[in-house]
C-alpha positions, 0 to 999 in steps of 0.5 A: 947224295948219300941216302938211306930209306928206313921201312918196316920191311920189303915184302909185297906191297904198294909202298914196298914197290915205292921203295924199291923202285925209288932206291933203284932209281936213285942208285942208277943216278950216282947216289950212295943207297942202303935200306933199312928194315926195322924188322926182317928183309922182306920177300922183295929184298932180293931186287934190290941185292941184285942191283947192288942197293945194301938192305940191312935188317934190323930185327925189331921186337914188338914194343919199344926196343932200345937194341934196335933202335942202337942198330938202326943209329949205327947203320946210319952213322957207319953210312954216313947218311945225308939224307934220311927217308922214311917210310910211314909212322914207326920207321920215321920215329925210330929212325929220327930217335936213332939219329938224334945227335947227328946233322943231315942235309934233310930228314924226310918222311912218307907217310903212305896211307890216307891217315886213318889213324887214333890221334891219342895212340902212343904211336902217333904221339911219338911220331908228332914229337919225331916231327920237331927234327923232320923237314918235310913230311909227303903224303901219297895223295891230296886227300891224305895231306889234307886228312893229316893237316886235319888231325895234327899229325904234322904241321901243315907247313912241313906237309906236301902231297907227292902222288905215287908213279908207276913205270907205266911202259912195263904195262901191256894195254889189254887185249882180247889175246891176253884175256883169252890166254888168262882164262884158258891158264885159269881153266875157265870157259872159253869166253869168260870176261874177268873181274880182277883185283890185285892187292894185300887181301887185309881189312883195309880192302873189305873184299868181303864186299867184293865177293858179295857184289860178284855174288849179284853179278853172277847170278845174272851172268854165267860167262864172268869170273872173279880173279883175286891176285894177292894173299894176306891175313884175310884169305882163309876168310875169304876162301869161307865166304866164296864156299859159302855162297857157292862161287868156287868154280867162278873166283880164283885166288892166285896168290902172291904173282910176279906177273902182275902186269901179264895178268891185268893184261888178261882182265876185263875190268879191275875192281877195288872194294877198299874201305881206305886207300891212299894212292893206289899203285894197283889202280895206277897199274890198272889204268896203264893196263888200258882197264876200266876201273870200278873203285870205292870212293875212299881216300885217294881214289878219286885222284886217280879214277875220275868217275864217268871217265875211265871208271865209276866210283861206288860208296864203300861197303855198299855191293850193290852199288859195287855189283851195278856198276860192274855189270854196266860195264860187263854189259857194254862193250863199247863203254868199257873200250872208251874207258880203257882207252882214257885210262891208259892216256891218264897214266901216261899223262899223270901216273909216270914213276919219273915224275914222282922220282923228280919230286922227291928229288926236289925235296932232298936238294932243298936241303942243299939251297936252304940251310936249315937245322939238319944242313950239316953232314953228319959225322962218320962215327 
């Protein structure tokens, strides 16, 4: 097949890592790949250069632009596109607007959230109409199909929910070894249990609250630190509020890593405070890092952290609840290691990339077994 994903861009994120590792994989198998950025290349284009995967960026302005629509319809026609996959609301209108005129054997859409989103914006009215040319639309989770179905944003006919997968072998299980290595690289006292997190440090994540629930765990505590792996727009917030409270010589904040798995490797128990999730790749890495996980029970988490099981589920925006179940788990040696042990089986059971990949693919060979309306292959002007 000849695909071609269309995203925003490939700087470092869930759905991003959900791209790359897809089109690898899909190139690994024989099929033709490119990537489409609507705007620049992004920071992890660089992987996907180096396994020979085409990424072409588009250079989209803010606001409706007609130049790059025009380019983004001559990337897909010059490859000749059979199937058009994109990623979340502005990739998928643009790239079904670019395309119209042209046949595919499938038009396939992933929307990546838990659909939090206005109704009555222009962007969804504009991604509602793109729907009339698409086939399927995937969500990340359950929550999310059944959270779009609700607000009209596809038919629910065209929906399906496709769980995200990670490579759940390239996660070492934590240990007392690679704890002990993180927090002496960390210049932390020796012994010191870790609370970690991972992610883009945005609204969506409301670390705010998880600073505050480290503010409780630490004043009953003097042996935990706070580790925040990530940047994003909210780090400088952040960066105020942890000086404010006087936290400085307990929480760190590494930035953007590209040793994720060494260091979850190092944590004691991960923590995510978000306000809204869809599938979380980070929770997914935690639970094949053997982790604990302390989650709001937003969006799709509940999917993946089965609370009482390898995790506890808090309601969000609420620290104290967040704060009570850290220390629980900070409290208790044996509950942490049974949850550690159930969290890495549940990812190998249910978490794998290979399984996610397979699924995708059944959706793209639809179109070959059901003619339908984009069941022709396109020309190559």
């Amino acid at each position: 097949m000849r695909i071609t994903h269309v995203v925003e861009n490939l700087n470092r994120g869930g759905l991003e890592r959900v791209v790359i590792e897809l089109a690898k994989a899909q190139h690994a198998a024989g099929h033709d790949l490119q990537v489409v950025c609507l705007y620049d290349r992004g920071g992890l284009a660089g992987e996907l250069d180096a396994a020979g995967i085409p990424v072409r960026a588009i250079g989209k302005r803010d606001g409706i632009d007609l130049r790059a629509l025009w380019r983004l319809r001559r990337a897909i026609g010059r490859h000749r596109t059979q199937v058009l996959h994109s990623h979340n609301s502005i990739p998928h209108y643009y790239a079904v607007f670019a395309s119209l005129g042209r046949r595919f054997l499938r038009i396939v859409n992933t929307r990546h959230g838990m659909g939090d989103i206005n109704p009555s914006s222009r962007r969804e009215w504009l991604f509602r109409q793109s729907m009339r040319r698409t086939d399927v639309a995937a969500t990340v989770c359950e929550a999310a199909r059944v959270r779009l179905a609700e607000i009209s944003a596809a038919p629910a006919e065209k929906l399906r929910s496709v769980p995200n997968g990670i490579h759940v072998e390239r996660f070492r299980v934590a240990d007392d070894d690679a704890r002990a290595a993180l927090v002496a690289s960390l210049g932390l006292p020796p012994g010191s249990h870790v609370i970690g997190f991972v992610g883009r440090l945005n609204w969506a994540k409301d670390l705010a609250t998880l600073v505050r629930a480290f503010a409780i765990v630490a004043a009953q505590r003097d042996d935990v630190a706070l580790v925040l792996v990530g940047d994003g727009e909210e780090r400088a917030a952040l960066e105020g509020q942890v000086a404010a409270a006087g936290l400085g010589e307990r929480v760190r904040m590494l930035g953007d890593r590209g040793d994720v798995p060494a260091l979850l490797a190092g944590f004691d128990v991960f923590a995510m405070s978000s306000i809204s999730e869809g599938y979380s790749i980070a929770l997914l890495e935690a639970c094949a890092s053997g982790l604990p996980v302390v989650a709001t029970d937003v969006g799709g988490n509940r999917e993946i952290v089965h609370d009482g099981s390898h995790g506890r589920l808090v309601p969000a925006r609420d620290p104290e609840a967040l704060a009570a179940a850290l220390l629980a788990l900070l409290d208790d040696p044996a509950l942490r290691s049974g949850m550690a042990a159930v969290a890495r089986r549940w990812a190998l059971a249910e978490a794998t990339f290979a399984a996610m990949a397979a699924r995708y693919q059944a959706l793209y060979a639809d179109g070959l077994a059901v003619p339908g309306p984009h069941s022709r292959p396109p020309s190559p002007t």
